[in-house]
PLY file of the C-alpha trace (Angstrom):
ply
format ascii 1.0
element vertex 204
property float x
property float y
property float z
element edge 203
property int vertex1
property int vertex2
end_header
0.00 0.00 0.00
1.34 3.57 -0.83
2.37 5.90 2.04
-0.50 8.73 2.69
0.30 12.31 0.69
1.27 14.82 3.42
-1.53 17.53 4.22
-0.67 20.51 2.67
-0.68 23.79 4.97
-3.11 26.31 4.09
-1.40 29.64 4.06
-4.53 31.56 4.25
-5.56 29.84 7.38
-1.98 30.50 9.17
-2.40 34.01 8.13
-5.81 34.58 9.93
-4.71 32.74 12.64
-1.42 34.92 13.36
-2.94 38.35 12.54
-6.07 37.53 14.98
-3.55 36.29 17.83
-1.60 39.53 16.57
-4.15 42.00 16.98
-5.72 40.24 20.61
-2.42 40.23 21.72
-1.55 44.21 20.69
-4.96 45.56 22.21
-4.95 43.31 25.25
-1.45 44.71 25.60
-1.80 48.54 25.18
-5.22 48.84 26.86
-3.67 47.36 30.13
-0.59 49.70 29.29
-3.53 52.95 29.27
-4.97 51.29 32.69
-1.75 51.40 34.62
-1.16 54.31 33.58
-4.12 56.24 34.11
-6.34 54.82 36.67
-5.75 54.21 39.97
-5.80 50.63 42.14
-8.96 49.77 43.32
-11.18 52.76 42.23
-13.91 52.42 40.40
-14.39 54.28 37.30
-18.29 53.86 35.79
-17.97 53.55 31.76
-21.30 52.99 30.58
-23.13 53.32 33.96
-24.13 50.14 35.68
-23.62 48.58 32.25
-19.81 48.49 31.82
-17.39 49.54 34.48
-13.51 50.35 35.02
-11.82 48.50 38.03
-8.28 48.35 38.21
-7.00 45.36 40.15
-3.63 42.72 40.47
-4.54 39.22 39.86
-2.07 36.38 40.37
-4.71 34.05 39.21
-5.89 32.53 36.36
-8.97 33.93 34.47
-11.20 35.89 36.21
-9.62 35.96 39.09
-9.38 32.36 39.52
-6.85 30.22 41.94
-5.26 33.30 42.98
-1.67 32.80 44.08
-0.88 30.17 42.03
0.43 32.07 38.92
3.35 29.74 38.54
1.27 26.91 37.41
-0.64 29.23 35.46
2.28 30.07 33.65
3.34 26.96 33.10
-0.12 25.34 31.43
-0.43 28.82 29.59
3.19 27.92 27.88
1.99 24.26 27.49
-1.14 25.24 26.03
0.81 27.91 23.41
3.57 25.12 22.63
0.23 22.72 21.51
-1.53 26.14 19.50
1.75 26.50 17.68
2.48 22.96 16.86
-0.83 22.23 15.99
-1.76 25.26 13.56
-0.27 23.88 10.57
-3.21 21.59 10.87
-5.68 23.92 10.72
-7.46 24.71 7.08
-10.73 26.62 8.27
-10.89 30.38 8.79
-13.47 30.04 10.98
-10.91 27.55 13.30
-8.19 29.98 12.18
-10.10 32.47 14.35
-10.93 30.12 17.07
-7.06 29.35 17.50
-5.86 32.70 17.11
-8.31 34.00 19.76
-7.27 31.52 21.97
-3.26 32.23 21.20
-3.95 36.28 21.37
-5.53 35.81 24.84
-2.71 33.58 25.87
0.01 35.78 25.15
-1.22 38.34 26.63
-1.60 36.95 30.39
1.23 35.34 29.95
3.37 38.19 29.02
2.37 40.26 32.56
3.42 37.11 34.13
6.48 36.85 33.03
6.95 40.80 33.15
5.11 42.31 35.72
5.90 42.45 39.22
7.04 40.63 41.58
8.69 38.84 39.11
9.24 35.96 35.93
6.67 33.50 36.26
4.65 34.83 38.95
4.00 38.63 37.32
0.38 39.77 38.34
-2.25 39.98 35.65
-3.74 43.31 34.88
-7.84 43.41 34.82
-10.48 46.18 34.66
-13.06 45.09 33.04
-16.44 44.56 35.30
-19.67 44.81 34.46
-22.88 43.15 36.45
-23.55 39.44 34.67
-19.54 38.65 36.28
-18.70 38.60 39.31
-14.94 38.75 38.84
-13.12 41.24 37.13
-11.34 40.22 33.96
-9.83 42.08 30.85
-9.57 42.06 26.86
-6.96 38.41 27.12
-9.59 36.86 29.31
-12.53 37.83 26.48
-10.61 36.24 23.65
-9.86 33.12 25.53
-13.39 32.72 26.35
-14.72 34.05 23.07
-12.48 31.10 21.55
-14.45 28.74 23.67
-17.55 29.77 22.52
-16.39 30.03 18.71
-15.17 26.54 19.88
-19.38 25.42 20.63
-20.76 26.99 17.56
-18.45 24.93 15.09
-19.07 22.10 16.30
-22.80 22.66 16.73
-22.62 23.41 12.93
-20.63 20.23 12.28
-17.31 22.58 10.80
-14.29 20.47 10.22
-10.39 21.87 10.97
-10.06 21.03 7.04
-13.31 23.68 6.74
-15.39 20.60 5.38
-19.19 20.59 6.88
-20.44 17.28 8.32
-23.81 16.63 8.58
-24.92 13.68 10.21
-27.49 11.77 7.77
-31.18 11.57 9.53
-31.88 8.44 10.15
-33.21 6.39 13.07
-30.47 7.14 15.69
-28.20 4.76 14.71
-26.91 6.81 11.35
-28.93 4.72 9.06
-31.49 6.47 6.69
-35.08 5.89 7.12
-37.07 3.84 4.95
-39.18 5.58 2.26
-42.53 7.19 3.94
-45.45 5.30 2.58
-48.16 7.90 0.54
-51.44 8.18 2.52
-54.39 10.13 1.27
-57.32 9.40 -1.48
-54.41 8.75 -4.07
-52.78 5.94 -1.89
-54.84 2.90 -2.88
-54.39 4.23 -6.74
-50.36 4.57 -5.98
-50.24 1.38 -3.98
-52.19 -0.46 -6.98
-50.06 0.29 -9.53
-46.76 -0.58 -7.82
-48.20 -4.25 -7.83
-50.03 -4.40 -10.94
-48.13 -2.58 -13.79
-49.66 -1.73 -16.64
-48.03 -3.09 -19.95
-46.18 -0.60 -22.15
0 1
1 2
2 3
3 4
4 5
5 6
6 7
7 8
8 9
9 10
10 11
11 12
12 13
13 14
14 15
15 16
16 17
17 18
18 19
19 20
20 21
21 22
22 23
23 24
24 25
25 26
26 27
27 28
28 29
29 30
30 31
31 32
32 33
33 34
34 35
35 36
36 37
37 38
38 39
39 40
40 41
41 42
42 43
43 44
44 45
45 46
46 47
47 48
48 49
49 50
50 51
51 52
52 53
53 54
54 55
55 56
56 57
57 58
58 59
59 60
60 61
61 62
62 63
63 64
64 65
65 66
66 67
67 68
68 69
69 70
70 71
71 72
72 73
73 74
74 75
75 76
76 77
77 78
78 79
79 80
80 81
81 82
82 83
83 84
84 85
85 86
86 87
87 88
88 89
89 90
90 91
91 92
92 93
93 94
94 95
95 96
96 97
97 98
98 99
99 100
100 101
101 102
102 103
103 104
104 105
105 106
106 107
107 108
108 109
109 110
110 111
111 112
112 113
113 114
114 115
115 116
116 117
117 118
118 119
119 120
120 121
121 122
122 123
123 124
124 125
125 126
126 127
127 128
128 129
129 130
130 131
131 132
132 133
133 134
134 135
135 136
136 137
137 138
138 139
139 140
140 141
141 142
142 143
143 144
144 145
145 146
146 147
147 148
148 149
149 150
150 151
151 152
152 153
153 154
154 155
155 156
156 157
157 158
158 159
159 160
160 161
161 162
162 163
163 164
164 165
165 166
166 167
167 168
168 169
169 170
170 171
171 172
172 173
173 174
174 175
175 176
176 177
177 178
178 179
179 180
180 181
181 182
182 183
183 184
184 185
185 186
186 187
187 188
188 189
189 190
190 191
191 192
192 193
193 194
194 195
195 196
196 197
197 198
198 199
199 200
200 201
201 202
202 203
């Protein structure tokens, strides 16, 4: 038997994927840059009212807040977690998983560049987050979004059956084991007629 051809890269797909993870990881970067710079720890600064608020805080946790004062493992399954994005792009042959991955690789790099910069120091650098607004609880900021904007990207492709090679599946209705349903017998006043002349064709 021959050897299976290689899977070509799609070039387009790598592009999307490094200019989303580009552009995540400049805004994520320069809006926290604005933040320490302008507002101060702990105060909160109303954006849209009720609806959207400023709230500069530290977190040496993972997303949201989360596991506080455990930012070393967090940096350590954030570079595991970039090592497997990276590897695994070449993969990838869908914009709309281009997206997904970039997202996710954007969001990333961004927390894990104030870990490994920020004080107190590499590895264990505290997060910057400001964003708060009343369906959350815990304050998160433009990294955080991506990540989880990824993960729902990450529902609605497979919901709609989207394939890393961009291919659509669509499971075949059947009767729940995959297999089609038999034909639906005619009912009505021409049923009888239909039925009749299934068994006794007419001569041509």
């Amino acid at each position: 038997m021959g050897a299976k051809p290689p899977t070509k890269v799609s070039r387009t797909a790598l592009v999307v994927l490094a200019l989303v993870a580009l552009v995540v990881f400049a805004i994520d970067q320069t809006t926290k840059y604005l933040v320490v710079a302008n507002l101060t720890e702990h105060v909160q600064v109303e954006v849209l009212g009720r609806l959207l608020q400023f709230y500069f805080v530290k977190n040496s946790g993972a997303a949201f807040s989360i596991g506080s004062g455990s930012t070393w493992i967090f940096s350590v399954i954030a570079t595991g977690v970039l090592i497997f994005v990276v590897w695994f792009a070449p993969r990838i042959r869908s914009v709309g998983w281009a997206v997904l991955f970039g997202l996710l690789l954007g969001g990333l790099l961004g927390n894990l560049t104030d870990r490994l910069t920020r004080a107190p120091g590499f590895g264990r650098g505290e997060v910057v987050d400001f964003l708060q607004i009343p369906l959350l609880p815990a304050i998160f900021n433009l990294a955080d979004a991506a990540i989880v904007s990824s993960m729902v990207l990450f529902l609605i492709l497979t919901l709609k059956g989207v394939g890393l090679d961009g291919t659509r599946h669509v499971k075949a209705v059947g009767s729940g084991d995959g297999s089609p349903l038999p034909p639906v017998k005619p009912s009505g006043p021409d049923a009888a007629e239909t039925d009749a002349s299934h068994r006794h064709p007419s001569a041509s």
